[in-house]
C-alpha positions, -999 to 999 in steps of 0.1 A, spaced: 450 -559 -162 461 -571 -129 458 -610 -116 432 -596 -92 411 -581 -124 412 -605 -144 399 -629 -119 371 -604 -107 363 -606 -142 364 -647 -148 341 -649 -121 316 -623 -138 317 -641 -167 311 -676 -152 287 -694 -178 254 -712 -158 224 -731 -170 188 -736 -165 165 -769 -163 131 -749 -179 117 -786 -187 121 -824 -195 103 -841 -220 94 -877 -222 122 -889 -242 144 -875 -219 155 -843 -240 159 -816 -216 149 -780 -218 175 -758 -210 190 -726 -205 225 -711 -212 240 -678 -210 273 -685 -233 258 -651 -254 254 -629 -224 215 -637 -216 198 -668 -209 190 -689 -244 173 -719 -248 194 -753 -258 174 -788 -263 199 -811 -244 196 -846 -254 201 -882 -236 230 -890 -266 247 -859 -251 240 -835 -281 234 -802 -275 212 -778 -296 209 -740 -295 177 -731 -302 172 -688 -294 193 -660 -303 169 -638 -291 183 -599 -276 172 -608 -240 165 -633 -218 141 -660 -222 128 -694 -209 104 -722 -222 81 -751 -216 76 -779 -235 39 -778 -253 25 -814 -243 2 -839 -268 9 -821 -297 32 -826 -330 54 -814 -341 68 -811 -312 69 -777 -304 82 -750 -272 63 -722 -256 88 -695 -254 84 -669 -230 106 -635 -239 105 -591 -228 124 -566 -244 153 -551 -225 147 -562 -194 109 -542 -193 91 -580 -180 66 -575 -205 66 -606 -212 55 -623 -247 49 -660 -258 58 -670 -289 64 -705 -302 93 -725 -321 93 -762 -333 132 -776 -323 134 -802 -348 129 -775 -375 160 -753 -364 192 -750 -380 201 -722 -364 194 -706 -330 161 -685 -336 154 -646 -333 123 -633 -325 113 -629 -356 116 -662 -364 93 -677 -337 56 -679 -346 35 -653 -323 14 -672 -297 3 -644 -274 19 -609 -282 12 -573 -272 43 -554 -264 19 -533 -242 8 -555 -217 25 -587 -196 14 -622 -209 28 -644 -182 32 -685 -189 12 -703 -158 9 -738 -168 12 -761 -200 -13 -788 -203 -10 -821 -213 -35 -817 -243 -23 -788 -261 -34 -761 -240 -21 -731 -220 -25 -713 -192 -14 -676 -192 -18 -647 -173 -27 -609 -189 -31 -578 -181 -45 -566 -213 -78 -557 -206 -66 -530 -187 -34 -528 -182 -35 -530 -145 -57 -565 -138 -44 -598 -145 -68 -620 -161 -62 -660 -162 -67 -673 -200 -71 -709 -214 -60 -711 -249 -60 -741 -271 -28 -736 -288 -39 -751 -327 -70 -730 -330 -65 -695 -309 -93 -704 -290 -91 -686 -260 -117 -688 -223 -114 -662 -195 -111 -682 -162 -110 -655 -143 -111 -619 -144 -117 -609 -109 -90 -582 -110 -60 -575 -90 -25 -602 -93 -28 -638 -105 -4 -662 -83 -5 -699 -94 -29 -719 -120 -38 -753 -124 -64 -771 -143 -77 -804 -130 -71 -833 -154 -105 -837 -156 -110 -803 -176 -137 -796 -144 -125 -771 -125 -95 -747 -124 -76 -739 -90 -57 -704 -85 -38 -682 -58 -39 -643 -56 -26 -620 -33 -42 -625 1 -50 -590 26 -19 -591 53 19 -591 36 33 -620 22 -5 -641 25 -23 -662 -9 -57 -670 -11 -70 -702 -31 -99 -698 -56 -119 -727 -74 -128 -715 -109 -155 -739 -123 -187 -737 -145 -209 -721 -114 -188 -693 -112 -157 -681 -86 -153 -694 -51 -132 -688 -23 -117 -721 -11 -96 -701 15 -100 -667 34 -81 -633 18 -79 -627 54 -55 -654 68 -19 -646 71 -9 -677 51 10 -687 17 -3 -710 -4 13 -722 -32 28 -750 -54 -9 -759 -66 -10 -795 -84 -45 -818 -90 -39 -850 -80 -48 -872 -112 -78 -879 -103 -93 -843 -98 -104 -851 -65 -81 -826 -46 -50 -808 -50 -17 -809 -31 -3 -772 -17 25 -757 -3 12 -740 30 15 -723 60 -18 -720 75 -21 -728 109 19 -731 113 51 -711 113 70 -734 90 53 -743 58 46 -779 49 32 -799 19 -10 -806 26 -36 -819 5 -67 -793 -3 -97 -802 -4 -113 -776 -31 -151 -778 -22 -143 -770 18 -110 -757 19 -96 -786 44 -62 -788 50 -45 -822 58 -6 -818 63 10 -844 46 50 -836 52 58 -811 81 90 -802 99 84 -781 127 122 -763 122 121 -763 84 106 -747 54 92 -774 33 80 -778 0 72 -804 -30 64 -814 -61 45 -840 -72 50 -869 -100 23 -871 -127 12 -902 -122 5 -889 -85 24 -916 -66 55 -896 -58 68 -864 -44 97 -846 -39 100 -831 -9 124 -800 -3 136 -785 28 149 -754 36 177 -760 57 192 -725 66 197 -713 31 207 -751 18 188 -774 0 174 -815 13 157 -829 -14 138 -865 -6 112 -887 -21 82 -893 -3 47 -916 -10 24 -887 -20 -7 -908 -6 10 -913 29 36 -884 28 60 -911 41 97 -906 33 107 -931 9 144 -927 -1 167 -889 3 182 -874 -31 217 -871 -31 228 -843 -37 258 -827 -55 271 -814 -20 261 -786 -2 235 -759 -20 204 -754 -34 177 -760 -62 171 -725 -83 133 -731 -77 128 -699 -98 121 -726 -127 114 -754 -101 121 -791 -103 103 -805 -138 91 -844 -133 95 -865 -164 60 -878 -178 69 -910 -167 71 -899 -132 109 -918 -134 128 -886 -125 130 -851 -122 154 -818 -142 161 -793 -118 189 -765 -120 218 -773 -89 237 -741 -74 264 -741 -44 289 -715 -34 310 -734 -56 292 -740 -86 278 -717 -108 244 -733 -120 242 -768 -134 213 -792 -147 209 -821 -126 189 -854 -132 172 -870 -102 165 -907 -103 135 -911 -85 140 -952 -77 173 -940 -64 179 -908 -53 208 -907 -77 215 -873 -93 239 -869 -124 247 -835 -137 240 -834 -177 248 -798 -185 281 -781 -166 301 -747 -170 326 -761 -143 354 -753 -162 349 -714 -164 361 -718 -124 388 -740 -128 419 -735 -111 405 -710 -84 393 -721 -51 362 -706 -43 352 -693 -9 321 -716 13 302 -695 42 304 -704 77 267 -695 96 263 -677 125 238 -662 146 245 -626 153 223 -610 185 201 -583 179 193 -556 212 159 -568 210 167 -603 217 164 -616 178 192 -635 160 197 -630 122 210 -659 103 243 -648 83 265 -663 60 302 -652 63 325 -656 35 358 -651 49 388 -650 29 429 -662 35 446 -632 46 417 -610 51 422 -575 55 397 -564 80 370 -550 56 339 -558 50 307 -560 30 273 -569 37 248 -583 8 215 -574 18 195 -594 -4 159 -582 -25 123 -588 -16 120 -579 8 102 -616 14 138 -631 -1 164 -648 12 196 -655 10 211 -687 4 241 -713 -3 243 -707 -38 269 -695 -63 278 -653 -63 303 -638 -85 300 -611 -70 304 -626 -31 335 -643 -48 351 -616 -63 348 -593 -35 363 -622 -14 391 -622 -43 397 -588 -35 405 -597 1 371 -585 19 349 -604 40 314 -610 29 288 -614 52 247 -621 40 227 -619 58 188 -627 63 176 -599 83 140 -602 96 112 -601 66 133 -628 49 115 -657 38 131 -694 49 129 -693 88 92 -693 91 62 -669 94 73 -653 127 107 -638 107 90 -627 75 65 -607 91 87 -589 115 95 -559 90 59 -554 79 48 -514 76 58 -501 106 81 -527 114 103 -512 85 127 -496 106 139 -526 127 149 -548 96 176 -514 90 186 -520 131 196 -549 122 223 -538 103 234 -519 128 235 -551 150 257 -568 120 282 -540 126 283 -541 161 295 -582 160 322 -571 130 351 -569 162 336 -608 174 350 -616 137 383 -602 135 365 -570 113 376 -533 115 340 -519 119 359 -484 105 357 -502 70 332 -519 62 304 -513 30 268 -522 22 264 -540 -10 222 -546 -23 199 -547 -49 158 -537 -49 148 -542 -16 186 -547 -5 195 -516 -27 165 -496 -5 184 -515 27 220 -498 17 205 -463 13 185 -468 46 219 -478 62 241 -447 51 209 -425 61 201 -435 90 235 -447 102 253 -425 90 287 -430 114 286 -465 109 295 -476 68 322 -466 50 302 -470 12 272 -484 -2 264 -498 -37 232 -494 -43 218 -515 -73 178 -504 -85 172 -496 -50 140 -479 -35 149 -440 -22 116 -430 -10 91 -456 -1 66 -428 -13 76 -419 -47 84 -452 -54 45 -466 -48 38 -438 -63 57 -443 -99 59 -481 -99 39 -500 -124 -2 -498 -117 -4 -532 -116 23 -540 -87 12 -508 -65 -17 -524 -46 2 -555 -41 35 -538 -26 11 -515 -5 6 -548 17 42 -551 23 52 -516 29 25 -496 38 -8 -481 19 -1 -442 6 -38 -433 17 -34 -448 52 4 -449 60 23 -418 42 35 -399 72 55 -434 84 65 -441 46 77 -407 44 100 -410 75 110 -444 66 124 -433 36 162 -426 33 155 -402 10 142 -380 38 173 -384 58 195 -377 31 210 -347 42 228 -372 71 244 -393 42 282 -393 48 293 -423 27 301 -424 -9 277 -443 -35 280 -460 -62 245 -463 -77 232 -485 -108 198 -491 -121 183 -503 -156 160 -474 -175 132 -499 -183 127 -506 -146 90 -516 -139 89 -526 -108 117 -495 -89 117 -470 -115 149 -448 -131 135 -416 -107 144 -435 -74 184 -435 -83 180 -407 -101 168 -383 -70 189 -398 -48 220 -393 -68 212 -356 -73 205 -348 -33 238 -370 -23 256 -351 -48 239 -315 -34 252 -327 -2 290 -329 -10 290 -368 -14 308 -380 -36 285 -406 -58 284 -422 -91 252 -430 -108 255 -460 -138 223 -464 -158 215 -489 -189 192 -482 -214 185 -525 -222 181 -530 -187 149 -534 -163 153 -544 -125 187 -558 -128 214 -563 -145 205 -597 -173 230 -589 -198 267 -600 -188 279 -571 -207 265 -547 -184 271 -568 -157 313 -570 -167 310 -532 -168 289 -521 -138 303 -547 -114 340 -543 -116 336 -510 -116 315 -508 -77 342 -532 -68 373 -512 -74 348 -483 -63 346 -503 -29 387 -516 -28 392 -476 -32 369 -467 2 376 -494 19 416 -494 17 
């Protein structure tokens, strides 16, 4: 194996971790992917560590509050097929790390999805299922001890948020709202379901927490705004009162349980600035000091101790991997308890430089540019998923190692990314599709203004970004040299069509409805340019995909192929929409690597 393999490969095997919880002795609920998938570990404040799952797939946990033993609420799928199942395990009982046969069912139905929404601090859970018919989600309160289960809410359609008020009065929950990317807020109470805000609004709401007192609740919104701030809602009229705002930023928090404090996050162009703020003023108290440049992994968001002393988040950068972090809230300290730093050890990883690049319709799209010493000339964009994601300052092996192989990465957030306000994420909405793929085409006319051969450079994406890379080679054709398209969407229409019931209606908002839009679906699907494709592919996707099924790489590997192109199609039968198991991921990735050092040169 060469020197440049074998540090393509390091890189892919790079260990991270998780913060899924803190507890109120200070344990920490964590997860590590030393096996391959993510597994949970009880770290401790003596600095023991205990492996608690040995389960075949990824999986992550809460803490169960109030009750003893103490005990976790595990959430787990199969293969990567997000049906997920709750199950519970008591960590001072294990010896060993746990299979699934050896946790105690909680809520299992390997038919439907029983999604974890909150934990409450008397034994209870809030989950949402799609069991009664396999396409509505319903929200369920279940007192753990006895089974005893009450429907919230069974309104039908997708269940966002959940959050009980402490008082046991009232419940609080977000579902999809009627324009793209929008929430509406719903009191569930005794009387029955009420709207607190309109389905109507192009608005998020989210981050739902009661204050202690059960008077109102404190949201993450963007009503009335571009830039979403931190408010307090009032759930009888639906009043809005901005408590933290920055008119250039994203913002966001979380607040302490004894209601006194809240970390405040802001989006600052794909980095994370983390502060502590008075939650009755929203007055900035002290900042968080952070371990350098990056962000939070708010996919399992910042946990604050019962005590309301500090917080367990999980820390990413460019240049590390995934770490857990303590924040001291008196301070702003943060000390990093659980570290892989040493699987990076001795090679100096690439940090992006930012830059606007000019659209022909006067736009700028924010992009990160990865350059490396002695660059060739090549390139490759990562379009990110979503297509309401975004790209940010956090740690890529896969940006890394393509950088290792002398390329320059650029990422970009094209317009429909979240993290530059409302104005951006809704330019690519229905028939807006088209002018998130132009610009792409803008990103390649700037490659000379960086030193880049236009002649050579690749698309590189995943989902949405995966749908972005076949869009590119389709409908500009003379411009990319490759794509790797990873469980990427080939026709908008079969894809609405074959994804899972539950998720159709919802994506409809984004993309476009079948009854109403199909003729613009139809032509903004590369799959109906195909026959224009000129660069090779290299195409992987997971066979339990629920969300972009197997078909979509499938068809378009068989028409590229019809067409003379050369294109390789990867599939994994333990897989679903991505690649979770570091096995796959050390066999697809190096491969579309040394797929793209061959095309590019």
């Amino acid at each position: 194996m060469s020197d440049t393999a074998e540090l393509v490969t390091r890189l892919l095997s790079a260990r991270t971790w998780r913060a899924f919880d803190i507890a109120a002795d200070g344990r920490v609920l964590a997860g590590d992917d030393t096996s391959g998938t993510v597994q949970l570990v009880e770290l401790r404040p003596d600095g023991d560590r205990r492996p608690l799952t040995a389960l075949p797939g990824a999986c992550s946990g809460r803490y169960l509050k109030g009750v003893e033993p103490r005990t976790i609420v595990v959430s787990h799928d199969t293969d990567g097929d997000e049906r997920a199942q709750l199950s519970l395990l008591r960590p001072d009982d294990v010896t060993a790390p746990l299979g699934t046969d050896d946790l105690e069912p909680l809520v299992r139905d390997p038919r439907y999805i029983h999604s974890l929404a909150e934990v409450l601090d008397d034994g209870r859970v809030v989950y949402a299922t799609n069991r009664r018919n396999g396409v509505d989600f319903d929200l369920v309160l279940r007192q753990v001890a006895t089974g005893e289960e009450t429907v919230l809410y069974d309104g039908g359609g997708m269940v966002g948020g959940a959050a009980v008020a402490p008082d046991g009065s009232a419940a609080l929950m977000t579902r999809p709202g009627t324009p793209a990317l929008s929430s509406q807020v719903l009191l569930l109470s005794g009387s029955g379901t009420t709207e607190v805000t309109s389905a109507d609004e192009p608005a998020i709401f989210g981050g739902l927490q009661w204050l202690p007192d059960s008077s109102a609740a404190l949201c993450t919104t963007n009503t009335g705004r571009d830039r979403t701030g931190i408010a307090r809602l009032d759930p009888t009229s639906g009043t809005v009162d901005y408590l933290v705002t920055d008119d250039a930023h994203d913002v966001s928090g979380r607040l302490s349980p004894d209601g006194r404090l809240l970390l405040v996050v802001t989006d600052d162009d794909g980095a994370s600035r983390m502060a502590i703020h008075d939650a009755e003023s929203g007055a900035h108290l002290r900042d968080v000091i952070t371990p350098g440049v990056g962000v939070g992994d708010f996919l399992t968001l910042p946990r604050w101790s019962a005590d309301s002393q500090g917080l367990a988040l999980t820390w990413t950068s460019p240049t590390v991997a995934a770490d857990v972090v303590l924040v001291d809230a008196a301070t702003g300290r943060t000390g990093t308890v659980a570290s892989w730093a040493e699987d990076l050890e001795g090679h100096e990883l690439v940090t992006p430089t930012s830059v606007g690049i000019p659209t022909p319709d006067g736009e700028t799209v924010p992009c990160f540019v990865y350059a490396p010493d002695g660059a060739t000339g090549s390139s490759v964009l990562i379009i990110h998923g979503g297509p309401e994601g975004q790209s940010v300052r956090s740690f890529s092996p896969i940006t890394q190692a393509l950088v290792a192989q002398g390329h320059t990465v650029l990422v970009p957030n094209v317009r429909g990314s979240v993290g530059y306000g409302k104005r951006w994420y809704s330019l690519d909405d229905v028939e807006k599709r088209l002018d998130s793929v132009a610009d792409l085409a803008a990103i390649h006319a700037y490659l000379p203004q960086l030193g880049l051969d236009p002649a050579r450079s690749a698309l590189w994406g995943g989902s949405y970004g995966g749908y972005m890379v076949l869009a590119g080679a389709a409908f500009q054709p003379t411009l990319w040299a490759a794509g790797v398209d990873i469980v990427g969407i080939s026709s908008l229409v079969t894809f609405l069509e074959n994804t899972s019931p539950y998720r159709r209606a919802h994506r409809e908002r984004e993309y476009g409805s079948l009854e109403r839009d199909r003729e613009f679906l139809e032509s903004a699907s590369p799959l109906t340019r195909i026959t224009d494709v000129r660069a090779p592919l290299f195409v992987i996707h997971g066979a339990n995909d629920p969300r972009v099924p197997l078909s979509e790489a499938e068809q378009v590997a068989e028409a590229v192929r019809a067409g003379g192109v050369e294109v390789e199609l990867v599939v994994y039968d333990d897989e679903g929409h991505g690649l979770a198991k570091r096995a796959n991921r050390l066999d697809a990735y190096p491969r579309a690597i040394d797929f793209l050092g061959r095309v590019l040169g």
